[in-house]
C-alpha positions as CSV (number, residue, x, y, z in Angstrom):
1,X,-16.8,-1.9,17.9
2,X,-15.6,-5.5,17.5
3,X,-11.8,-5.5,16.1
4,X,-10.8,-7.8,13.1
5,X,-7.3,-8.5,11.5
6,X,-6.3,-6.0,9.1
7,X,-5.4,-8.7,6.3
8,X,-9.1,-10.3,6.9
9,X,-10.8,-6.8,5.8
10,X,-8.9,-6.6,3.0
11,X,-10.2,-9.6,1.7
12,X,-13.5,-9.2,2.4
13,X,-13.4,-6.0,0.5
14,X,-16.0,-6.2,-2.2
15,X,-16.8,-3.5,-4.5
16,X,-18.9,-1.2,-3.7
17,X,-17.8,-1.4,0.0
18,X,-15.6,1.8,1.3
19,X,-11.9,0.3,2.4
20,X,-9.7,2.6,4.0
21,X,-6.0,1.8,5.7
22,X,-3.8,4.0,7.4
23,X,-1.0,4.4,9.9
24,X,-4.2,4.3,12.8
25,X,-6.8,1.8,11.4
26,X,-8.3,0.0,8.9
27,X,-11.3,0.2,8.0
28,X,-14.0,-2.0,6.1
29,X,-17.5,0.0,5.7
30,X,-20.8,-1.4,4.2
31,X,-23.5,0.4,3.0
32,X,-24.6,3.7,3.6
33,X,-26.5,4.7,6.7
34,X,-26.2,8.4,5.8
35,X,-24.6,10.5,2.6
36,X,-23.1,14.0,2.6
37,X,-22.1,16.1,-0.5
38,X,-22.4,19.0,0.2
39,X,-18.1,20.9,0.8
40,X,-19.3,23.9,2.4
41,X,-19.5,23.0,6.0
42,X,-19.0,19.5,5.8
43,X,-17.1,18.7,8.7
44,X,-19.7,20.2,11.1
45,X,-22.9,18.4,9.8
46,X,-20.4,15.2,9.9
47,X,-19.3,15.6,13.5
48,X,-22.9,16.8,13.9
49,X,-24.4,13.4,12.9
50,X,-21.8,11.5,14.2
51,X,-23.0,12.5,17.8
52,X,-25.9,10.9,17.2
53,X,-25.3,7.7,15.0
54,X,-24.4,4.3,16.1
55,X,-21.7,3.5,13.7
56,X,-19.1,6.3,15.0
57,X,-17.2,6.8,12.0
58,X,-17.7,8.7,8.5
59,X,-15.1,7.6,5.8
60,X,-15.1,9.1,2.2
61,X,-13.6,11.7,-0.4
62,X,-13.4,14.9,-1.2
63,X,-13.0,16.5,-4.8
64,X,-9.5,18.7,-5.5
65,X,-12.2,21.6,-5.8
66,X,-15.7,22.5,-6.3
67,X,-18.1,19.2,-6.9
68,X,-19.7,17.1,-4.5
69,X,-18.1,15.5,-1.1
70,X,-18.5,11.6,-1.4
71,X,-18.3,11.2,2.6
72,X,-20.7,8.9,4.5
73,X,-21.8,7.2,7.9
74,X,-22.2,3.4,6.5
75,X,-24.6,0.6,8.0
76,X,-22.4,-1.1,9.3
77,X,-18.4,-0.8,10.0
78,X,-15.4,-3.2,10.6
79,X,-11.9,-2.0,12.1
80,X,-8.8,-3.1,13.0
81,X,-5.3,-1.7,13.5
82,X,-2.8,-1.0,10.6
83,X,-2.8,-3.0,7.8
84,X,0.3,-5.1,7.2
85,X,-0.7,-7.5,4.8
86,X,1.1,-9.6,2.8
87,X,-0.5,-10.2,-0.6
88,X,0.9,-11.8,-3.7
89,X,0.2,-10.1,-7.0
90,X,-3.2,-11.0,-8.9
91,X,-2.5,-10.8,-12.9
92,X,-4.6,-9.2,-14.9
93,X,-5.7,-9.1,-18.6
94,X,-3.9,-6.9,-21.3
95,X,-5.4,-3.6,-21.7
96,X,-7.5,-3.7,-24.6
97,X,-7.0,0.2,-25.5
98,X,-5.1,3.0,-23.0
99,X,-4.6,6.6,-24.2
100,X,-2.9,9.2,-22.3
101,X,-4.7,13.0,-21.8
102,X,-2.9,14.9,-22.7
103,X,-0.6,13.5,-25.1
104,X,3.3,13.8,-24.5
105,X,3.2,16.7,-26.6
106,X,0.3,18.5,-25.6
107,X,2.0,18.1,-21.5
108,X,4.7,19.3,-22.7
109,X,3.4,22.5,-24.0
110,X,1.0,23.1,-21.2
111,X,4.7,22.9,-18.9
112,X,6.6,25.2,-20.6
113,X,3.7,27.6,-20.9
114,X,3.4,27.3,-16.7
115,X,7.0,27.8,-17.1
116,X,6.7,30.9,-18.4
117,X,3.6,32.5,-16.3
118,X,5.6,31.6,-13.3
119,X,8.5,33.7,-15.0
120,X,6.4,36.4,-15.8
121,X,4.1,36.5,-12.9
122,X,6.1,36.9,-9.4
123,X,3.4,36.3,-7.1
124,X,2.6,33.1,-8.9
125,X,5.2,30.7,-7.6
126,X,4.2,27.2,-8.5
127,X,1.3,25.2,-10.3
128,X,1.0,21.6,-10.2
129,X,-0.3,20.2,-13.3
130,X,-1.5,16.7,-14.5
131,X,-2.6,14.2,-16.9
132,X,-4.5,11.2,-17.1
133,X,-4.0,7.8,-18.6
134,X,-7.3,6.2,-20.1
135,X,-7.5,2.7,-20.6
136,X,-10.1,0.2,-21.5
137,X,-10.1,-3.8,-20.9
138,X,-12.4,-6.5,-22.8
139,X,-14.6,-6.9,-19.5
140,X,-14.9,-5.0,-15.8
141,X,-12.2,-4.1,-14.2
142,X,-11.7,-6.2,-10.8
143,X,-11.3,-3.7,-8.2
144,X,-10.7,-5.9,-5.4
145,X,-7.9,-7.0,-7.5
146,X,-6.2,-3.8,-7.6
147,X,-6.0,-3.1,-4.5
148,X,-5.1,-5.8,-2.8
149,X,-1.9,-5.3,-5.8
150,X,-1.5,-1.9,-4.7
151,X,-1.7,-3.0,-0.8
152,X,1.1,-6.0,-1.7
153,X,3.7,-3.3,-3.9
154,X,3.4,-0.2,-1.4
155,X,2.7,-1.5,2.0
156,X,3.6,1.7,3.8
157,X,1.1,3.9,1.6
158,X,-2.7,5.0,2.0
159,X,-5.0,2.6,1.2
160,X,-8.1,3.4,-0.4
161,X,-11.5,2.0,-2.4
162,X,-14.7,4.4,-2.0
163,X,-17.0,5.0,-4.1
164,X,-17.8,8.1,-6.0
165,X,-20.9,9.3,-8.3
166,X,-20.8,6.4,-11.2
167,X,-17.0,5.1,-10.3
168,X,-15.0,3.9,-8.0
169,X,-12.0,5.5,-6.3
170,X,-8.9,3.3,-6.1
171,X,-5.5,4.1,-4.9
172,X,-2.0,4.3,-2.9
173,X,-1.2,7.7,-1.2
174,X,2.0,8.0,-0.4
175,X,1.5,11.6,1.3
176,X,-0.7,12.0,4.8
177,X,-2.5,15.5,4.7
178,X,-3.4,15.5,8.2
179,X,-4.0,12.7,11.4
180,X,-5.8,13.8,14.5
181,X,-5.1,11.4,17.5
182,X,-6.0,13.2,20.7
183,X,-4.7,16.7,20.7
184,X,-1.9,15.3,18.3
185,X,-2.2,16.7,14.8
186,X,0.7,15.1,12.1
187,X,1.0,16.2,8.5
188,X,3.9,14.7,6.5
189,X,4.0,16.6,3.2
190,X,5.5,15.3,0.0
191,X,7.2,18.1,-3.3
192,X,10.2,17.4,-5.4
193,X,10.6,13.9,-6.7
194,X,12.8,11.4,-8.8
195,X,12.2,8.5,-10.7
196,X,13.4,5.4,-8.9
197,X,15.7,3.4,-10.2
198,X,16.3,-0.8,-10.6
199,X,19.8,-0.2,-10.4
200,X,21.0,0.2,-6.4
201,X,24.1,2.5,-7.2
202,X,21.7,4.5,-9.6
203,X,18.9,4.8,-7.0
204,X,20.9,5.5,-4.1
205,X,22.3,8.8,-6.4
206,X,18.9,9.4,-7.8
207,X,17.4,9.8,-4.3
208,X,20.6,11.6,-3.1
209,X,21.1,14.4,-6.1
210,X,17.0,14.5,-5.4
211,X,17.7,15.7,-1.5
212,X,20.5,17.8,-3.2
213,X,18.5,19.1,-6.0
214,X,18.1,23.3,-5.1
215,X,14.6,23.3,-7.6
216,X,13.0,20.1,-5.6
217,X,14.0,21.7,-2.3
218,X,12.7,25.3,-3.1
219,X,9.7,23.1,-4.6
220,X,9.4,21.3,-1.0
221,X,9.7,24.6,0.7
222,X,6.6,26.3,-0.8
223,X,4.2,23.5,0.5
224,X,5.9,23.4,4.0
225,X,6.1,26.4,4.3
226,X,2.0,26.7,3.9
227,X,1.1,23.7,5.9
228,X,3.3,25.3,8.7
229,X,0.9,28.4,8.2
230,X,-2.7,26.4,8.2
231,X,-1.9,24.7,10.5
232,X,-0.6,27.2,13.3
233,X,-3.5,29.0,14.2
234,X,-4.6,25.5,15.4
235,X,-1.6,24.2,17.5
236,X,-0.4,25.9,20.3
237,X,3.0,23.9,19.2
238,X,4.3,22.9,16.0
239,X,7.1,20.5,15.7
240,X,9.1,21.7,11.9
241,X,12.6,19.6,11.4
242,X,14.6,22.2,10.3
243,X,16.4,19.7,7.4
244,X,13.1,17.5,5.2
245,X,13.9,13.5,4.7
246,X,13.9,11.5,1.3
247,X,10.8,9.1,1.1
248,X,10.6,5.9,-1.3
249,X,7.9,4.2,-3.1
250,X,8.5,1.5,-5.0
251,X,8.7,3.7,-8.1
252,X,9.4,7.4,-7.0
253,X,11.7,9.4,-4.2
254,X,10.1,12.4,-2.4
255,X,11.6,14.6,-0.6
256,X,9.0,14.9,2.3
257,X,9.0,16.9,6.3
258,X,7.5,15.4,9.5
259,X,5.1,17.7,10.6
260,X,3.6,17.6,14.3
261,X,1.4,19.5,16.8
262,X,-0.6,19.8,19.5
263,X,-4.6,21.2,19.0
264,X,-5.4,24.4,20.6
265,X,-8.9,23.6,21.0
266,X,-9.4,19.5,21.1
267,X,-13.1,20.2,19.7
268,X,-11.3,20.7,15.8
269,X,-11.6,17.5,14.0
270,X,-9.4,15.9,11.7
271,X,-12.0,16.7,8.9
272,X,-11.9,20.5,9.7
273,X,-8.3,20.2,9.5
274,X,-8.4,18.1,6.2
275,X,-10.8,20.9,5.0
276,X,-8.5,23.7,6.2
277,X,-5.3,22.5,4.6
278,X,-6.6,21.5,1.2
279,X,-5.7,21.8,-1.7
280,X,-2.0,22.3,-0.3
281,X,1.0,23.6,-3.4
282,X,1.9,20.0,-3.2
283,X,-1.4,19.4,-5.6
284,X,-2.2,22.5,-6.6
285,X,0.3,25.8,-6.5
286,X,0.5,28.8,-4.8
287,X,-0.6,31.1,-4.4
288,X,-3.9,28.8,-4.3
289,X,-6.4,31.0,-6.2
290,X,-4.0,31.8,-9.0
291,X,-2.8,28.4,-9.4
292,X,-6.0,26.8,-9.7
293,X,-6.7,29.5,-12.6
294,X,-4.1,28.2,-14.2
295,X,-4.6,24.7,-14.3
296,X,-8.2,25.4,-15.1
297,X,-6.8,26.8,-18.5
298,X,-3.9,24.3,-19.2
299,X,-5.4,21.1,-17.9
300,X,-7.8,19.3,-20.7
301,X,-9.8,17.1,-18.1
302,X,-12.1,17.1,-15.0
303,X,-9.8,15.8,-11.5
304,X,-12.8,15.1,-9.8
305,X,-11.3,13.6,-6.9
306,X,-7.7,13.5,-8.1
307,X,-5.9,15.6,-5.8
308,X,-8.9,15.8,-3.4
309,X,-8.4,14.0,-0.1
310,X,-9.4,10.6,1.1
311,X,-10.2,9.3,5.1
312,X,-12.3,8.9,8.1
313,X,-12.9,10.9,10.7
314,X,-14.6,9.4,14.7
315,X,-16.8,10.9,17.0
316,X,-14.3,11.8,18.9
317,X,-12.5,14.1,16.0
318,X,-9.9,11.8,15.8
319,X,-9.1,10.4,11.6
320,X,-6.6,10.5,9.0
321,X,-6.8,11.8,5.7
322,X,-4.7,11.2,2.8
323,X,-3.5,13.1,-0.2
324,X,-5.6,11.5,-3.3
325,X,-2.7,10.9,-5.7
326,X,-1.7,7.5,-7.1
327,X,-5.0,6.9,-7.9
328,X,-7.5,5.8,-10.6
329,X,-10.9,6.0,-11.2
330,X,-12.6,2.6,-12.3
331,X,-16.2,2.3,-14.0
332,X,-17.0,-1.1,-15.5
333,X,-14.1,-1.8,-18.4
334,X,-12.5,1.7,-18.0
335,X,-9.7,2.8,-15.6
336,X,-8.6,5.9,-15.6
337,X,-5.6,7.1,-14.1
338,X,-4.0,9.7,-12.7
339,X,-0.3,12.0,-12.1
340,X,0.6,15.3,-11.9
341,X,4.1,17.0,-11.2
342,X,5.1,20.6,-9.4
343,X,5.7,23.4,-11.7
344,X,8.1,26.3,-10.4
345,X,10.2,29.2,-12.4
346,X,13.4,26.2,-13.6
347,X,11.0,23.1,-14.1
348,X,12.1,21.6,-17.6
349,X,9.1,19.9,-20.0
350,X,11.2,16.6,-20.6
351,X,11.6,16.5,-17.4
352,X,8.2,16.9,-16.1
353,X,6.3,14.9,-18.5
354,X,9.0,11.6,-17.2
355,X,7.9,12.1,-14.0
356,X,4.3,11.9,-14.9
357,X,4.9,9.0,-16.6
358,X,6.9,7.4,-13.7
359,X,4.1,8.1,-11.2
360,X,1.7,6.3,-13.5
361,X,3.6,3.0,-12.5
362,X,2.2,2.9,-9.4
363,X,-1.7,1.7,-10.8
364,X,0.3,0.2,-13.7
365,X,2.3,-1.9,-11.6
366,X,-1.2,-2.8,-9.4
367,X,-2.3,-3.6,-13.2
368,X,-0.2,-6.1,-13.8
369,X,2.0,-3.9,-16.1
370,X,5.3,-2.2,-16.5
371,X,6.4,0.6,-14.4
């Protein structure tokens, strides 16, 4: 496979092209040599095809539950190492209409009702639950020009533009749900988080009461604590710093853990693992079955692929895939986009609903707009 610069794929990147750009590669994909949809056993027929195909690589997302996989082989593939571009920001037109779903109100309400199952439910310790942001400009939305915004203001994040049924996939993920490299496996989970702040004093306390903050550390806990389980039935050694680390976006603090192993069984690929892990409480809750029944009832919208995963996996096994959050879907003039916040036993709905709305400035920012 003939290696590019990093920078160079991302401006060839043309919608409907699949861009992906991690901590490992980059990666530029056109067309579609092979499709696969179905969730249930996906990452066997992948590796299965993969054997067999002369572009080594299938790239591509998966939905936060039910629905279709949008993974595929393309016709023809471009890589090169990590992406360190440096891009200048593109401005775009004024959005002609943007609405959020739900409402400020209606989040609210949906928070402090979590708030209250959690309370009265002990085995149900935390539900994640999110909104969207709809907005609509007088002509299509350039996607190439989004990203290359969202590669310029978060240079250390996921990178990401693949298509989905009728839309495109667009985003930033700060949070790696699994790498494979070898018989190394690395999750780095993200749970509690803080609004950044302009002011250095300001956001030098913000990030430090965040690390100091006993609901966003119990928060953190419940997702480590089940990647940690996942993932030990594959490692033979697992690598857990005993203390997590605060981890900056250009809008948000996270408090976020290191995780590292080594594979039992080298034949387990990244996607099995991707598979295995997801949803994780960090997008979802726990316990998982309960939590999804929840947002079910108290989220007004479809996530589709919101809080699904996005990456590539090799012939070898070997990929990265990426939690799908700061992310928006585009379709001609509309964007829609996306955040969500942890919901545990002392989350407060004033609280919540300004971190959803902080999260939002990551696209916004990409937008041209306001964080």
């Amino acid at each position: 496979m003939r290696m590019h610069t990093a920078d160079g794929l991302l401006r060839d990147y043309r919608q409907p092209d699949v861009f992906f750009a991690g901590k490992e590669r980059t990666l530029l994909a056109n067309g579609a040599d092979e499709t696969f949809t179905e969730a249930d056993g996906l990452a066997g027929s992948v590796a299965e095809r993969l054997a067999e195909s002369e572009v080594p690589v299938a790239l591509g997302a998966i939905p936060f539950t039910g629905g279709e996989a949008a993974v595929l082989i393309p016709k023809t593939l471009r890589a090169a190492g990590p992406l360190r571009a440096d891009t200048v920001q593109v401005p775009m037109s004024v959005a002609l209409r943007t609405g959020a779903v739900p409402g400020p109100d209606g989040h609210r309400a949906a928070v402090a009702e979590a708030v209250r199952r959690i309370r009265e439910t002990p085995e149900l310790r935390k539900v994640v639950l999110a909104r969207t942001l709809e907005t609509e400009f007088a002509g299509a939305v350039p996607t190439e020009v989004i990203l290359r915004n969202l590669v310029g203001d978060n240079p250390f994040a996921y990178h990401f533009a693949t298509e989905l049924p009728g839309a495109t996939f667009v985003g930033a993920s700060p949070e790696l749900l699994v790498s494979r490299n070898g018989t190394l496996v690395r999750s780095h989970p993200l749970a509690g988080s803080a609004r950044r702040s302009a002011d250095p004093v300001r956001d030098k306390e913000a990030a430090a009461g965040l690390l100091s903050s006993k609901k966003d550390r119990g928060e953190h806990a419940i997702v480590v604590e089940q990647v940690v389980e996942t993932l030990r039935p594959f490692c033979r050694k697992l690598d857990v710093p005993a203390e997590p680390s605060v981890v900056g976006t250009p809008v948000m603090w996270h408090i976020g853990t290191e995780i590292s192993g080594r594979l039992r069984d080298p034949g387990v690929t990244a996607l099995e693992l991707a598979q295995a892990l997801h949803p994780t409480p960090a997008v979802c809750g726990t316990p998982t079955a309960a939590a999804r029944e929840v947002i079910g009832e108290l989220e007004c919208f479809d996530r589709g692929y919101y809080a699904g995963a996005v990456g590539w996996v090799d012939e070898h096994g070997d990929g990265e895939w990426a939690v799908a959050i700061r992310c928006a879907e585009i379709a001609g003039p509309k964007m829609r986009l996306f955040a969500g916040g942890g919901i545990v036993a002392d989350s407060e709905p004033d609280a919540e609903l300004d971190e959803t709305e902080a999260k939002f400035g990551t696209l916004l920012r990409a937008m041209g707009g306001r964080s």
